[in-house]
Backbone as CSV, one residue per row, in Angstrom:
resi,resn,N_x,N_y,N_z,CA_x,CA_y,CA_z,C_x,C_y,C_z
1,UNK,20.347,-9.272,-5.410,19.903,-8.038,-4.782,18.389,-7.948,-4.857
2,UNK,17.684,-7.600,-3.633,15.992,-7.531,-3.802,15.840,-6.360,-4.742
3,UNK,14.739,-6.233,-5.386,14.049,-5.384,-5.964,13.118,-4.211,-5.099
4,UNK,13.643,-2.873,-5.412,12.808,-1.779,-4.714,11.972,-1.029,-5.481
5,UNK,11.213,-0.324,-5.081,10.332,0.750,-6.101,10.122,1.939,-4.778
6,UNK,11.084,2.926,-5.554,10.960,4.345,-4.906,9.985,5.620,-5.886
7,UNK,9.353,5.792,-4.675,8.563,6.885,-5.002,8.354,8.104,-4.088
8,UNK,8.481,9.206,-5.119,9.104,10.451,-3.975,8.837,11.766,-5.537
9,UNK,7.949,12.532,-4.103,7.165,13.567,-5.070,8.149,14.772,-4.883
10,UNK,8.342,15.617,-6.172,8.935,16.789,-6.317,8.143,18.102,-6.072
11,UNK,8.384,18.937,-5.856,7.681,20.574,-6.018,7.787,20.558,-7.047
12,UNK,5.863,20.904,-7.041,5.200,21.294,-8.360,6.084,22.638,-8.850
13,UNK,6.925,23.629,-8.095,7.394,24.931,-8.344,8.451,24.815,-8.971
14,UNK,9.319,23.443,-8.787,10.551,23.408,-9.100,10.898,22.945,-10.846
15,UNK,11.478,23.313,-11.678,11.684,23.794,-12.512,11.795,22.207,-13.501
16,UNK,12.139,21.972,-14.922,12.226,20.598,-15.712,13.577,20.721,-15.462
17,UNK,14.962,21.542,-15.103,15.999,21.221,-15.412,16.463,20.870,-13.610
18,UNK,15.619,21.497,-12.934,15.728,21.515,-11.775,15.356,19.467,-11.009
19,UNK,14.372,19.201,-11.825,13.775,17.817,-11.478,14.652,17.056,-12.411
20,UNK,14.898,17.157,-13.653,16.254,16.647,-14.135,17.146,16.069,-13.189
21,UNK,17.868,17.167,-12.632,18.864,17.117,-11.650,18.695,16.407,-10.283
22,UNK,17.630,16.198,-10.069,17.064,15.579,-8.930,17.028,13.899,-9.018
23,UNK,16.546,13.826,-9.993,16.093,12.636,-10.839,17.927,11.855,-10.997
24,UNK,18.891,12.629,-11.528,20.108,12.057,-12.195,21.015,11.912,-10.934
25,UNK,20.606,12.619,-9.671,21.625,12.279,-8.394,21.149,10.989,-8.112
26,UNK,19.674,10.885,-7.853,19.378,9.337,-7.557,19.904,8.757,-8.337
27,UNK,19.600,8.403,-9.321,20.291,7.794,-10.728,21.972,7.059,-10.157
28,UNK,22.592,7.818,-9.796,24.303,8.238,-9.273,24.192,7.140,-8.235
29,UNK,23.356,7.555,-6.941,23.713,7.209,-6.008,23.445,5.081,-6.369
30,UNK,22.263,4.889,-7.168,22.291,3.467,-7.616,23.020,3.071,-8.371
31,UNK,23.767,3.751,-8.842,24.904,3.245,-10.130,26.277,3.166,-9.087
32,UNK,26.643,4.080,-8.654,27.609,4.291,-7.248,27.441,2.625,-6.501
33,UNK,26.669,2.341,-5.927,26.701,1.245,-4.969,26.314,-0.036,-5.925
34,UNK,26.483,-0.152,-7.352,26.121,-1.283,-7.495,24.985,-1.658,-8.274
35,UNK,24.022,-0.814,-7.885,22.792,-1.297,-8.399,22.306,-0.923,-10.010
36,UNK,20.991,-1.367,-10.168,20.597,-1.710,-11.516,19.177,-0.793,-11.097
37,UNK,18.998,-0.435,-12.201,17.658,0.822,-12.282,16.720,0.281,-13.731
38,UNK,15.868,-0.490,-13.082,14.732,-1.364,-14.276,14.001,-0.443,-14.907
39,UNK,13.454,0.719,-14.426,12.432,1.553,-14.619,12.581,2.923,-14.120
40,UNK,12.551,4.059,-14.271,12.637,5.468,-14.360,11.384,6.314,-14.993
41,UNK,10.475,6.409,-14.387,9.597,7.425,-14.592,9.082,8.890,-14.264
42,UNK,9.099,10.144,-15.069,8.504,11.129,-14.212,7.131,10.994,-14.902
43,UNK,5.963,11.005,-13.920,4.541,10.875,-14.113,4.081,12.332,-14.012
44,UNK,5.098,13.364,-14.158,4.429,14.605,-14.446,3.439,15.503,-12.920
45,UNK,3.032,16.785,-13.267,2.510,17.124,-12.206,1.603,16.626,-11.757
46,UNK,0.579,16.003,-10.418,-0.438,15.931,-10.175,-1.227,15.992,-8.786
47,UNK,-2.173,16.280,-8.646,-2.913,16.715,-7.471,-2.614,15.493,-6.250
48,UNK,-1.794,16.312,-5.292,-1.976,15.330,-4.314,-3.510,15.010,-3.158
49,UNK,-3.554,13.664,-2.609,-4.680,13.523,-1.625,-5.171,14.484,-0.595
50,UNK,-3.903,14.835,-0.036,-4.174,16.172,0.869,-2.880,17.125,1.116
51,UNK,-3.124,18.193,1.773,-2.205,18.679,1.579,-0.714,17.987,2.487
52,UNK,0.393,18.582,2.176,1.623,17.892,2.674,2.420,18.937,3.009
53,UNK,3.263,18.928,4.220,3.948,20.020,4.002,5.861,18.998,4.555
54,UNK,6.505,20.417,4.274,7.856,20.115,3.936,8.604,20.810,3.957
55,UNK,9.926,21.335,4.717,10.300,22.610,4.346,9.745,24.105,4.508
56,UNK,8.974,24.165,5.695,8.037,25.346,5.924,7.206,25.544,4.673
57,UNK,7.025,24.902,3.741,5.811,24.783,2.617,4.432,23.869,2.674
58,UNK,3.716,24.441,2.223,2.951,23.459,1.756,2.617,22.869,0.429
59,UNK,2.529,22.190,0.286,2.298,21.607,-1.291,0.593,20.828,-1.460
60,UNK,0.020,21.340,-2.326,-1.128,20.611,-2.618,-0.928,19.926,-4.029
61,UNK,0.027,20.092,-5.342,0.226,19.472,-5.823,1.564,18.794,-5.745
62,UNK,1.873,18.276,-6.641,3.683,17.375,-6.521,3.764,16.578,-7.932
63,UNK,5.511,16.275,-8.206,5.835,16.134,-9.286,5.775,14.329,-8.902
64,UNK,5.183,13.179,-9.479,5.409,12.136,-9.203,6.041,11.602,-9.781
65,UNK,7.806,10.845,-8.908,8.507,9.951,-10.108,8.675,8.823,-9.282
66,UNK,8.590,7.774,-9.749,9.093,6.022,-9.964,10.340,5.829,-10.115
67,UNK,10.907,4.853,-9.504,11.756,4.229,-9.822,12.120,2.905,-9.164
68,UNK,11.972,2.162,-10.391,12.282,0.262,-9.844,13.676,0.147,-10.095
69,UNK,14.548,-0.536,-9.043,15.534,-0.372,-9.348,15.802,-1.447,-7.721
70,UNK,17.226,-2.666,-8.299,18.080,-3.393,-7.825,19.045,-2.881,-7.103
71,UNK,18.865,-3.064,-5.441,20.004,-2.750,-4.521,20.198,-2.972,-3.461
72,UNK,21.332,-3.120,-2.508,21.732,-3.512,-1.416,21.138,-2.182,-0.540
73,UNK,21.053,-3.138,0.967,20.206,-2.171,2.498,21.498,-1.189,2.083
74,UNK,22.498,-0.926,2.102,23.227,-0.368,2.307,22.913,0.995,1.488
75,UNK,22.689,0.354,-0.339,22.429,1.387,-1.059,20.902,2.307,-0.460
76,UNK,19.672,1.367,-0.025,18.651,2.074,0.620,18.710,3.261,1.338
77,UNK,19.933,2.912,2.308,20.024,4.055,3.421,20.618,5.128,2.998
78,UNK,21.459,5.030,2.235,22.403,6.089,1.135,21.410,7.063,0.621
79,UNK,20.471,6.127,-0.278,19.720,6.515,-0.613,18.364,7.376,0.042
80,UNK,17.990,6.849,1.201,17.113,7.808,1.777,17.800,8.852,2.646
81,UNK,19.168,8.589,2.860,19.467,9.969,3.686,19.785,10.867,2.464
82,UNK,19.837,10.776,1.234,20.410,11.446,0.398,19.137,12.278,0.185
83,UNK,17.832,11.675,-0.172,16.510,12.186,0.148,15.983,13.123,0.785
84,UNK,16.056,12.724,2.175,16.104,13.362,3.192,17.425,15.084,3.388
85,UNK,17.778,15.158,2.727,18.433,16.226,2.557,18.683,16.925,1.302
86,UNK,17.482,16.353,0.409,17.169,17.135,-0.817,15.871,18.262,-1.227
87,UNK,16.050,19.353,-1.204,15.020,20.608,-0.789,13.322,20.602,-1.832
88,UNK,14.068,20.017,-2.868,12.883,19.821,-3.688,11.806,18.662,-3.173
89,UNK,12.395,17.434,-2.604,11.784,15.881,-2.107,10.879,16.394,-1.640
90,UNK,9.399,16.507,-1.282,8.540,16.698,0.151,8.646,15.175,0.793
91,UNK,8.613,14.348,-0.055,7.648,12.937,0.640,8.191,12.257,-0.588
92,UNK,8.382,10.511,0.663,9.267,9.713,-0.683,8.593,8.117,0.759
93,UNK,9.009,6.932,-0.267,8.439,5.884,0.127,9.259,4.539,-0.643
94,UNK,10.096,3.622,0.170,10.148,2.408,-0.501,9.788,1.863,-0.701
95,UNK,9.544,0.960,-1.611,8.193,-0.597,-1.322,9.302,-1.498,-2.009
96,UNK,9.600,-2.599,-0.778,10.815,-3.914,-1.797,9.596,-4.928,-2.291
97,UNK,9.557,-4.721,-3.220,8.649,-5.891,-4.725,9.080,-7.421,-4.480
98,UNK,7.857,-8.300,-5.056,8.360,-9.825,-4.354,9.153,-10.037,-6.045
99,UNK,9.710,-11.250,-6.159,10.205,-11.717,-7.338,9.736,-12.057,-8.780
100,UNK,8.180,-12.186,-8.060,7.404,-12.601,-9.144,6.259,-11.054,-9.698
101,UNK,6.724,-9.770,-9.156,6.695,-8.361,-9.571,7.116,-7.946,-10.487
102,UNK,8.842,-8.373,-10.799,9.899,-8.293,-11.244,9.846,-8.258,-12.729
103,UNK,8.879,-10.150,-13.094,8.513,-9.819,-14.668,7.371,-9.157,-14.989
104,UNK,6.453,-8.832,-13.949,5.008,-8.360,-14.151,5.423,-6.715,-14.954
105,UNK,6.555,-6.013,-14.187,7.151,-4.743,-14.038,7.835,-4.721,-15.714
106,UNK,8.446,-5.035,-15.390,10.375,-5.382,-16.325,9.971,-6.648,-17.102
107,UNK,9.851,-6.057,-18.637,10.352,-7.479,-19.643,11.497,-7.724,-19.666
108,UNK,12.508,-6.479,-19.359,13.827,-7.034,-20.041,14.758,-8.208,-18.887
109,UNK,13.683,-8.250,-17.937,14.181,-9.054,-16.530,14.285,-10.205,-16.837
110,UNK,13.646,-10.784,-18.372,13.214,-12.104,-18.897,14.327,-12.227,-19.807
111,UNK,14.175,-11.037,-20.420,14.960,-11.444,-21.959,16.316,-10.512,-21.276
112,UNK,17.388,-12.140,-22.372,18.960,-11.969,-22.596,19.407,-12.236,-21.006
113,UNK,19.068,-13.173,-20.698,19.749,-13.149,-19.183,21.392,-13.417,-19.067
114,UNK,21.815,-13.026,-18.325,23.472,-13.284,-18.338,24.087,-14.592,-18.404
115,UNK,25.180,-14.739,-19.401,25.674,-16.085,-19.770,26.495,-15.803,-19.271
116,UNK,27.463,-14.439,-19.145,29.205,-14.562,-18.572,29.769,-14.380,-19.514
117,UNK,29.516,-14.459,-20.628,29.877,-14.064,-22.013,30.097,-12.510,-22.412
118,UNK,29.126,-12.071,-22.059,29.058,-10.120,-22.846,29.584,-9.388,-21.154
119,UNK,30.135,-8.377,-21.724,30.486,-7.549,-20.916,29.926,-6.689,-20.069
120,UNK,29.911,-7.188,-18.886,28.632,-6.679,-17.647,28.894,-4.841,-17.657
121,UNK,30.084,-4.364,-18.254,30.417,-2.418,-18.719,29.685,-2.235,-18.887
122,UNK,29.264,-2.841,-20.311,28.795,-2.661,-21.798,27.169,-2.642,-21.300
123,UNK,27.044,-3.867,-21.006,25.291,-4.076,-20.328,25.128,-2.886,-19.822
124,UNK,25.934,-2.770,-18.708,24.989,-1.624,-17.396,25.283,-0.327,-18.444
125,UNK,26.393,0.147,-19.020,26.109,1.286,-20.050,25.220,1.349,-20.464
126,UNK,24.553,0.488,-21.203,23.675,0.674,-22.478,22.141,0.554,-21.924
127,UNK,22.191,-0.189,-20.651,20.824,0.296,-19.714,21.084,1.631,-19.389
128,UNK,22.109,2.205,-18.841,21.990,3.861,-18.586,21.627,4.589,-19.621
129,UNK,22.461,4.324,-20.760,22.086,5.062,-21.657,20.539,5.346,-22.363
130,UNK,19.964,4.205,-22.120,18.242,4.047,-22.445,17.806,4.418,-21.308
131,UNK,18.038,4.392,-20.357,17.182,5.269,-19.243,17.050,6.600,-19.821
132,UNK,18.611,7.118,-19.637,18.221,8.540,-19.899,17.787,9.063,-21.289
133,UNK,17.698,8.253,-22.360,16.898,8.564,-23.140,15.678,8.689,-22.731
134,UNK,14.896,7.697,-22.148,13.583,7.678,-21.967,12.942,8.604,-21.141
135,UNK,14.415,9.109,-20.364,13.861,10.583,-19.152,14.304,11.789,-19.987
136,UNK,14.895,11.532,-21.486,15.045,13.076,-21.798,13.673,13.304,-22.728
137,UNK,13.044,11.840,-23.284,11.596,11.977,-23.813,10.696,12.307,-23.152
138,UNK,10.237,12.082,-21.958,9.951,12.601,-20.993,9.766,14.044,-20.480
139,UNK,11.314,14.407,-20.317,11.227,16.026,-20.206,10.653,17.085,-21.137
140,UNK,11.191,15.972,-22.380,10.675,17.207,-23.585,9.456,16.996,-23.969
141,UNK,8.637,15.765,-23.633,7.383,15.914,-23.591,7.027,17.220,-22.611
142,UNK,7.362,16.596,-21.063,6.935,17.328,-20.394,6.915,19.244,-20.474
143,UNK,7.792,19.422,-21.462,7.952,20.887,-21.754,7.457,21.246,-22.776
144,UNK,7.139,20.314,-24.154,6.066,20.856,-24.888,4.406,20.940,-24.476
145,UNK,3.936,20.114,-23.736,2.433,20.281,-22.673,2.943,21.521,-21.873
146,UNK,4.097,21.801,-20.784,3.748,23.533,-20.601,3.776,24.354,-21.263
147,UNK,4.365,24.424,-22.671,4.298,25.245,-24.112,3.313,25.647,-24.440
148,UNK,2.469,24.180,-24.646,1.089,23.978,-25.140,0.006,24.995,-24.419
149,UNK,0.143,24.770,-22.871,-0.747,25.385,-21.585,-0.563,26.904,-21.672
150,UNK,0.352,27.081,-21.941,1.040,28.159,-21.807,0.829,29.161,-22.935
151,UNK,0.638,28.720,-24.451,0.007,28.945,-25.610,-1.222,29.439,-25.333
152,UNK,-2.138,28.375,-24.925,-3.699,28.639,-24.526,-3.754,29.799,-23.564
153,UNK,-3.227,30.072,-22.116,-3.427,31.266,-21.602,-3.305,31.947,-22.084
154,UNK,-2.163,32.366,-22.672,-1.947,33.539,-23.777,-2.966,34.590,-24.186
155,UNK,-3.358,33.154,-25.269,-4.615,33.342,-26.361,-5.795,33.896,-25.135
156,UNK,-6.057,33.223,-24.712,-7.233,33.494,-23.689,-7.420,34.585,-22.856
157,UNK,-6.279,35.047,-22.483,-5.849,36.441,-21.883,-5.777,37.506,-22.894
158,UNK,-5.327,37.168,-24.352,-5.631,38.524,-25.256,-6.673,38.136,-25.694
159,UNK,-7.977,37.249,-25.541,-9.178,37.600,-26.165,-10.208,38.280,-25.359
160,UNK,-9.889,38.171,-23.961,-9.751,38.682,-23.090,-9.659,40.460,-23.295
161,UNK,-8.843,40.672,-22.779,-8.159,41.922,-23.111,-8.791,42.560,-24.586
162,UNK,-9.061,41.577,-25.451,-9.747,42.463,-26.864,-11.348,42.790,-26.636
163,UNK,-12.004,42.150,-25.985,-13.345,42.050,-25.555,-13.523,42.907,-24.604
164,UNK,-12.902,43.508,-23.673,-13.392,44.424,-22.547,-12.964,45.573,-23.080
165,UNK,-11.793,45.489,-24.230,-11.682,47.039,-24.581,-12.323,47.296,-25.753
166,UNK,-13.202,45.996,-27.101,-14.453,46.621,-27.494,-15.515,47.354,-26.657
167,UNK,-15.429,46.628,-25.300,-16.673,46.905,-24.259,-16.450,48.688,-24.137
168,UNK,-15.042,48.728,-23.815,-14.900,49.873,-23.343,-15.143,50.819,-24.569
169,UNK,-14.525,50.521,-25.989,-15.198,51.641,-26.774,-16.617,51.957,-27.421
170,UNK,-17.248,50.971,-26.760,-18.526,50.904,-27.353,-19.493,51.576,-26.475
């Protein structure tokens, strides 16, 4: 199966449990047809080039996630019409990677290659299962930095608020 790398930005508005969910249908639809998912990244919020619109919106920022991942044309099209009718997606992009990407990308593309011996279940389990570890580290990163942000306004808004009403009794 060639190697793809999908990339497809979320609304900055839409929520961590909300992009979760976004994130774990794709997930489905490559596990569904077959395929193998090397890499899973959310790269968090960030400023897009220009603005984009989508959905009678516009978006000037977007949530950017990755994903390298092994699959048939068949799974592609699945896959982008599934896209294409997801409200959060604005903008999404395939790029099929040459072979020699593959180890540049993916160590584990090197190491333990299949003998026929271990149980191809067991394998593709235990890659799912480390994916979604690595996307629930991820999230909960991603939700202690809005904690964090979110801390600081706070503070900044009641020092704020304490300073204009010395002003005012003075």
């Amino acid at each position: 199966m060639p190697l793809y790398e999908l990339i497809y930005f979320v609304s900055s508005r839409a929520t961590l449990p909300t992009v979760a969910q976004c994130m774990r249908s794709k997930a489905e639809i490559v596990f569904k047809h077959g395929g193998v998912i090397r890499r899973y990244e959310n790269m968090g919020i960030l400023p897009l080039a220009y603005p984009m619109y989508r959905h009678r919106e516009k978006h000037f920022k977007g949530r950017w996630v990755t994903m390298l991942f092994d699959g048939s044309n068949r799974l592609l099209s699945e896959l982008n019409q599934h896209i294409g009718e997801d409200k959060d997606v604005f903008r999404w992009v395939f790029y099929k990677q040459k072979v020699m990407t593959m180890d540049k990308h993916d160590s584990t593309a090197t190491e333990g290659t299949f003998t026929g011996e271990e149980n191809v279940e067991e394998r593709v389990q235990k890659e799912q299962q480390d994916m979604l570890r690595s996307f629930i580290r991820q999230t909960a990163y991603d939700k202690q930095e809005y904690m964090r942000k979110l801390n600081e306004a706070n503070q900044q808004q009641e020092e704020k608020v304490t300073n204009e009403s010395e002003k005012i009794l003075n």
